[in-house]
ZAMARGU-4260 file (C-alpha; in steps of 0.2 Angstrom, whole numbers, plus 5000, padded with zeros to 4 digits):
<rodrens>
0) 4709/4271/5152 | 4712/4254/5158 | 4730/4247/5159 | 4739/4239/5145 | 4753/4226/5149
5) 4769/4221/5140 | 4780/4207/5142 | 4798/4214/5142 | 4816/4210/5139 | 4831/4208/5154
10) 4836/4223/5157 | 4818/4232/5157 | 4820/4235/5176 | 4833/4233/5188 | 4831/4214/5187
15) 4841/4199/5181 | 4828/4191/5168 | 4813/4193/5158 | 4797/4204/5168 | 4780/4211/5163
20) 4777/4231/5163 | 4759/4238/5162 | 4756/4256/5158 | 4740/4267/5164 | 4743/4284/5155
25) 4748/4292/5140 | 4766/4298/5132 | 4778/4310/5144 | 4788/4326/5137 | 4798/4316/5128
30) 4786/4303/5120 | 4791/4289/5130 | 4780/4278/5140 | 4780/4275/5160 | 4780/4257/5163
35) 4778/4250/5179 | 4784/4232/5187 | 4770/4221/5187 | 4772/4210/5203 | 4770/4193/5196
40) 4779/4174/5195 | 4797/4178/5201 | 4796/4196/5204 | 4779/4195/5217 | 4790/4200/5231
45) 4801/4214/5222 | 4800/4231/5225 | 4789/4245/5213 | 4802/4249/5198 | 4796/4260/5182
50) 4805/4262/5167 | 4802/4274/5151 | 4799/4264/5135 | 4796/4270/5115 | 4778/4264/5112
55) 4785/4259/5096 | 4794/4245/5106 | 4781/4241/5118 | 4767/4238/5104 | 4774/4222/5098
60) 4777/4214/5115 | 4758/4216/5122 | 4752/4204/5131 | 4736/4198/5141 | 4733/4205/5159
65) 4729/4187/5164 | 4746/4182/5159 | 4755/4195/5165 | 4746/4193/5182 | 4748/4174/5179
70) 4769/4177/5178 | 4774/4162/5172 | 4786/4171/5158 | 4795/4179/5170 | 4804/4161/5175
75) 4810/4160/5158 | 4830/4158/5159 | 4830/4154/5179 | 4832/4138/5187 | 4818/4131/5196
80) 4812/4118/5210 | 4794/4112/5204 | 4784/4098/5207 | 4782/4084/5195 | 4775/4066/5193
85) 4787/4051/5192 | 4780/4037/5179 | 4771/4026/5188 | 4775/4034/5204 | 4770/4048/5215
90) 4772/4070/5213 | 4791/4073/5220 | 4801/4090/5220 | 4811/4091/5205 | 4824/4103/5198
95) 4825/4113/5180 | 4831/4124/5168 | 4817/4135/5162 | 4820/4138/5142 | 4805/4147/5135
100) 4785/4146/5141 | 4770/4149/5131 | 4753/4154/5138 | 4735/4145/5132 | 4721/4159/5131
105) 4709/4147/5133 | 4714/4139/5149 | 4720/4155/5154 | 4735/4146/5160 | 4754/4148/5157
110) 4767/4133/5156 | 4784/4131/5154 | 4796/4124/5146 | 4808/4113/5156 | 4826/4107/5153
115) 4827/4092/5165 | 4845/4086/5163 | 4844/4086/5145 | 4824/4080/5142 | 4815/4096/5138
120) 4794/4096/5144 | 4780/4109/5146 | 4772/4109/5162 | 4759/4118/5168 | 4765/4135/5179
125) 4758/4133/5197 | 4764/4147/5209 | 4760/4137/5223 | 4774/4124/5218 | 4786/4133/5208
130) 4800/4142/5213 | 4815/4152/5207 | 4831/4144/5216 | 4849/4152/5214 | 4860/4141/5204
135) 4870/4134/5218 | 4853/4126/5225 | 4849/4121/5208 | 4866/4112/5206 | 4867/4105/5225
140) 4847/4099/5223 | 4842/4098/5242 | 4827/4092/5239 | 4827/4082/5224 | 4814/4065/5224
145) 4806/4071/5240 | 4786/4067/5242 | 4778/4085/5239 | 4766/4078/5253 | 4782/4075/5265
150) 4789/4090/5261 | 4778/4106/5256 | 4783/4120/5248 | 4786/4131/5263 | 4797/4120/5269
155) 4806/4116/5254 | 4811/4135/5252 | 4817/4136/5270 | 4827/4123/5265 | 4835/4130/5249
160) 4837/4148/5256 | 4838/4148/5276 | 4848/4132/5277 | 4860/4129/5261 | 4860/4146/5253
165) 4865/4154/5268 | 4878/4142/5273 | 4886/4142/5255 | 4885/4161/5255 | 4890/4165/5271
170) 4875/4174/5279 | 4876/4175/5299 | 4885/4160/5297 | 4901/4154/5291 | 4902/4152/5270
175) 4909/4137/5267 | 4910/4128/5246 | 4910/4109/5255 | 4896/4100/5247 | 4895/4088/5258
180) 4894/4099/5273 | 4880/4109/5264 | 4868/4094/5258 | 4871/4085/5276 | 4865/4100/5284
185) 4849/4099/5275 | 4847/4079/5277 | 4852/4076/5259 | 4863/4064/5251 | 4882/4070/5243
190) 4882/4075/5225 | 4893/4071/5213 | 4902/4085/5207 | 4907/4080/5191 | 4889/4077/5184
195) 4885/4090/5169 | 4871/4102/5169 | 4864/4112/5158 | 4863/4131/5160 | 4853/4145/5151
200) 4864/4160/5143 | 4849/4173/5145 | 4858/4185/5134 | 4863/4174/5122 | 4847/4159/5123
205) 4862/4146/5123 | 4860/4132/5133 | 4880/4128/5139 | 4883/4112/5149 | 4894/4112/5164
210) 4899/4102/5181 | 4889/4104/5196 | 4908/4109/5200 | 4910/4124/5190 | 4894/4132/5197
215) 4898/4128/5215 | 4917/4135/5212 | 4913/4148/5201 | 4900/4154/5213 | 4908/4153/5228
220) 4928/4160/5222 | 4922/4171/5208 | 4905/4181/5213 | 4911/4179/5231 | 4927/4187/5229
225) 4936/4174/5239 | 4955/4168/5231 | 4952/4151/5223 | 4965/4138/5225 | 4982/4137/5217
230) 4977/4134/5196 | 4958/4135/5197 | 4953/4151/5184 | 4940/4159/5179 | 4931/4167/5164
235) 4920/4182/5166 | 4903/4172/5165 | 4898/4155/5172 | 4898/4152/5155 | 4915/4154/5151
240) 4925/4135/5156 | 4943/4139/5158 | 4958/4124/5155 | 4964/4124/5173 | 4980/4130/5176
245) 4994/4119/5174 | 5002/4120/5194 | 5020/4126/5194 | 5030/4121/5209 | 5037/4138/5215
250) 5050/4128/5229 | 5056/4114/5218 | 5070/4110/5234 | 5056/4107/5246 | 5058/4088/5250
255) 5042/4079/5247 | 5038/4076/5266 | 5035/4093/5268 | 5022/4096/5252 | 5012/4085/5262
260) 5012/4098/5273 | 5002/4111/5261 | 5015/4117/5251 | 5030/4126/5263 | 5022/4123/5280
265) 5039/4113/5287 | 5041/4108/5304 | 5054/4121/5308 | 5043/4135/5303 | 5030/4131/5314
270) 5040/4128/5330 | 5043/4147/5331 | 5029/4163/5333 | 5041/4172/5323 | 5037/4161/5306
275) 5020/4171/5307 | 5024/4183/5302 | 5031/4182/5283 | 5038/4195/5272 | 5022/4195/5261
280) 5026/4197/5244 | 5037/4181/5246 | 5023/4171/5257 | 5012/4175/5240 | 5026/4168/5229
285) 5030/4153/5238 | 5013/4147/5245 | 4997/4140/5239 | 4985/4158/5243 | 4977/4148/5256
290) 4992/4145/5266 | 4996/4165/5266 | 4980/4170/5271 | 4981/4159/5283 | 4999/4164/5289
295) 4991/4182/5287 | 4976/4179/5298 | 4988/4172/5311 | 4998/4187/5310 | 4986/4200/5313
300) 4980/4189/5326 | 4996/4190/5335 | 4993/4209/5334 | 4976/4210/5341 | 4985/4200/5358
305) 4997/4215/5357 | 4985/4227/5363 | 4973/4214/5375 | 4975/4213/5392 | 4981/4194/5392
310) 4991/4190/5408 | 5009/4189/5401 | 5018/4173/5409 | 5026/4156/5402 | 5010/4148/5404
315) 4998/4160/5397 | 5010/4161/5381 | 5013/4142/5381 | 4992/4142/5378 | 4993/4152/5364
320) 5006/4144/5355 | 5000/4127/5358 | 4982/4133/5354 | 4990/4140/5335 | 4998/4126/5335
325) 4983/4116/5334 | 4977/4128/5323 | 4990/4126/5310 | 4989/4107/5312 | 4974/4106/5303
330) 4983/4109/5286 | 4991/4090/5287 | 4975/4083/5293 | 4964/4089/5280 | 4979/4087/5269
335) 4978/4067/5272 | 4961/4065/5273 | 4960/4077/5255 | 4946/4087/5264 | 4954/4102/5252
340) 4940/4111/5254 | 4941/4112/5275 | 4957/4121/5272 | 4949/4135/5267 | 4941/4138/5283
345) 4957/4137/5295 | 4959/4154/5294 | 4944/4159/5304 | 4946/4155/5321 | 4960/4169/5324
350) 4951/4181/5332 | 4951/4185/5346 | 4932/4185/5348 | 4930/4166/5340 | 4922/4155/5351
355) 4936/4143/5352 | 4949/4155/5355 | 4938/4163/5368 | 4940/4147/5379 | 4959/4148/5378
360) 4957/4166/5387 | 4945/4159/5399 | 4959/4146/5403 | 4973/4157/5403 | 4965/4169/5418
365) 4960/4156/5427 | 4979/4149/5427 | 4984/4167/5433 | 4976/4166/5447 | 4982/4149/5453
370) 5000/4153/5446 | 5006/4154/5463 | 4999/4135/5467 | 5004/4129/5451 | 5021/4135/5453
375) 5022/4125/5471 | 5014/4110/5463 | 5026/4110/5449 | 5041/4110/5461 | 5035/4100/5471
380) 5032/4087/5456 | 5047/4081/5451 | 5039/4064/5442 | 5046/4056/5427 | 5030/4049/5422
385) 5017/4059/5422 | 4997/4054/5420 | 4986/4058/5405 | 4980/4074/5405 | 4997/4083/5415
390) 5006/4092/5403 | 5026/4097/5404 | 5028/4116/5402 | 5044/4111/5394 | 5036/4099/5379
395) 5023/4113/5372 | 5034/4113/5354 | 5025/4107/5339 | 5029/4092/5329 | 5022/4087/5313
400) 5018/4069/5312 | 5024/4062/5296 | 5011/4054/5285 | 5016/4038/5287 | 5011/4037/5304
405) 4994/4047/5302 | 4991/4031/5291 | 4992/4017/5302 | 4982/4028/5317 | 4967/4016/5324
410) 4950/4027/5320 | 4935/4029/5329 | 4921/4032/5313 | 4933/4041/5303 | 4944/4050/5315
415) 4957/4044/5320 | 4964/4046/5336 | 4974/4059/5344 | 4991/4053/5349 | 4996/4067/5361
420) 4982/4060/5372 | 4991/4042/5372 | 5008/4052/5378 | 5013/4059/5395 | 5009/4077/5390
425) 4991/4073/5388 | 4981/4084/5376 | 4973/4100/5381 | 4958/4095/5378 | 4943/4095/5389
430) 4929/4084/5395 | 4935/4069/5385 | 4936/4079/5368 | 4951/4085/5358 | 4956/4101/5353
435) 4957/4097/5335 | 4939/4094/5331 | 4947/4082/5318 | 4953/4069/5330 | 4945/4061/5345
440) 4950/4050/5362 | 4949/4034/5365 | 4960/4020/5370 | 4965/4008/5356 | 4965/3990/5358
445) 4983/3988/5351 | 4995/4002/5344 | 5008/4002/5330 | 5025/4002/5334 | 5027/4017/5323
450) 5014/4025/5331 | 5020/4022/5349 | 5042/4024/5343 | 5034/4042/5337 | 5025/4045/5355
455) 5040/4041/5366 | 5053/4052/5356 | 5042/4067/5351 | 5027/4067/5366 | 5038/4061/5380
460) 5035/4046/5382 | 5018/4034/5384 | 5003/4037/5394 | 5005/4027/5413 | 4991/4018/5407
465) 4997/4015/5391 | 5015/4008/5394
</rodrens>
């Protein structure tokens, strides 16, 4: 009995979208029909799945075996990268919404029906050149305009999946929601966030138009069970666009100098270990989540250095205190260069296994060894002005520098320069780079008086080059 093929509805098999089932026997026990997963358009790769139908339902749904080999119906609902033709220009990737498809018997061929940002147009289904995309590629578009000759179809999936999907998901790679990170790592120019797309309700055959925006957050805070930022909500579908959550200040007394600081970081706080740790049903009251997960990753951090084999001296803990500090310092930066999104990632270096922490420890054991030169050199070395790159062991406290200063820093590209390496204390980097990635070395031409008054009282003094 040759087989007989069925286009079926989401939810047929363990899939998120529309499928094609063939059967090759008769009824079970139960009168119900076996119906196997046909391999086909988005599902070629998937694994076999059956499913037990009434061939009452089935009946109605038959389809060709051309067209369910052909696949093109099972894209129905899903975004897609495809090839198209530009008017009076050449074939270039494009990006879609599939809404409904229709197959042609006589050129045994399926096409589809394509939302391009609000233009609907049938094309013609070519496996070679279509592909399903999850809908954070379809909102980011990697690939969009690009010459299907200069980039073929092998390399625009390793594109979407390898470099972007993974990065935005967080596959053997940090996640990260930053756009900008995301389409630079792929060669592609920034999106604009606000622009509206449309989207498919497969359940419902509504089309909803939201931001670029929505998809990325809702994809990224939402589906990846990560804590979204202070008044951002969701509803229970992609679907659902919520009123964002009118922002209630929970410290009202906090002087504005110190919001800057990522609501409650104040300069105190930071000066002391003991600020790590916070009682944690306040810390979740009183800051932004991000703040106390940070504060929390620090925390545990601190704990893991508990049980480690670290040499215990005033250098060694002078490291890691600097090195948090450093950390930490990250909140204003990002804060005055409203890079919100990079404050979501301070969190991750505090391990003690994270490649930036790692060096630390390398430098710590070294400095035991030579602890007993070090301490003859130091009281030996009883100099008021010390060269770049010395540091005082007395000047390791941190000190937030008020935004007003950060403002009027001379740059280099767009970061701006690190103004403990202009002081007497030098910065702790190493082989001409700062610590915080952030900020980099250089010698200005001139400085602002702000800028310098803030190095002398807070840093020691100026640089012996710099005076």
């Amino acid at each position: 009995m040759p087989p007989s093929y069925f286009y079926l509805r989401p939810s047929a098999f363990n899939l998120v979208g529309f499928a094609y089932g063939k059967t090759e026997g008769g009824s079970t026990r139960g009168g119900k029909v076996k119906v196997k997963l046909v391999h086909s358009g988005r599902w070629v790769d998937e694994e076999a799945q059956t499913a037990e139908w009434d061939q009452d339902e089935l009946t109605p749904r038959a389809v060709s075996g051309e067209e369910a080999e052909d696949g093109a119906g099972t894209f129905v609902g899903s975004a897609i990268c495809t090839s198209t033709v530009r008017p009076g220009g050449g074939r270039v990737w494009d990006y879609g919404l599939v809404v409904g498809y229709h197959w042609k018997a006589g050129q045994s061929r399926g096409w589809l029906d394509v939302n391009f940002d609000g233009t609907v147009v049938s094309i013609m289904y070519d496996s070679a050149s279509t592909q399903d995309v999850a809908v954070e590629v379809y909102a980011l578009r990697p690939c969009l305009g690009q010459s299907t000759s200069h980039l073929m179809a092998a390399e625009v999936k390793a594109k979407h999946e390898k470099k972007l999907y993974n990065r935005f998901i967080g596959i053997n790679i940090t996640a990260t929601r930053d756009s900008k990170v995301l389409l630079n790592a792929v060669g592609a120019k920034a999106v604009d966030e606000s622009k509206i797309i449309p989207l498919l309700d497969i359940t419902s055959f509504e089309v909803t138009e939201v931001t670029i925006r929505h998809i990325l957050d809702f994809v990224y805070y939402k589906e990846g069970g990560r804590t979204p930022p202070t008044g951002m909500s969701f509803g229970d579908t992609i679907f659902d666009q919520m009123v964002p959550e009118a922002v209630i200040e929970a410290r009202p007394t906090v002087q504005e100098s110190e919001l800057a600081l990522s609501d409650g970081l104040s300069d105190s706080e930071d000066e002391h270990p003991s600020a790590l740790t916070p009682e944690l049903p306040d810390s979740q009251q009183l800051y932004k989540p991000v703040v106390h997960d940070t504060l929390v990753a620090a925390a545990n951090f601190l704990g893991e250095l508990r049980v480690s084999d670290l040499p215990v001296s005033s250098e060694s803990l002078a490291e890691i205190a600097a090195w948090i500090d450093d950390q930490l310092e990250l909140f204003s930066v990002f804060v005055t260069e409203e890079k919100l999104h990079g404050i979501q990632q301070i969190k991750e270096p505090f391990s003690v296994s994270h490649e930036s922490f790692i060096r630390v420890h390398q430098r710590i054991l070294r400095q035991d060894v030579i602890a007993a030169v070090k301490l003859a050199s130091t009281s030996s070395n009883g100099r008021n002005h010390q060269t770049r790159g010395e540091r005082n062991p007395n000047s390791e406290k941190r000190v937030a520098i008020p935004i007003e200063v950060r403002q009027v820093l001379p740059k280099q590209g767009n970061r701006p320069i690190c103004l403990r390496y202009l002081s007497a204390q030098g910065c702790r980097g190493k082989n001409g780079n700062c610590v915080i990635k952030n900020l980099c070395h250089f010698k200005p031409a001139t400085l602002p008086e702000i800028a310098r008054d803030f190095i002398v009282k807070n840093y020691g003094g100026l640089a012996s080059d710099m005076e």
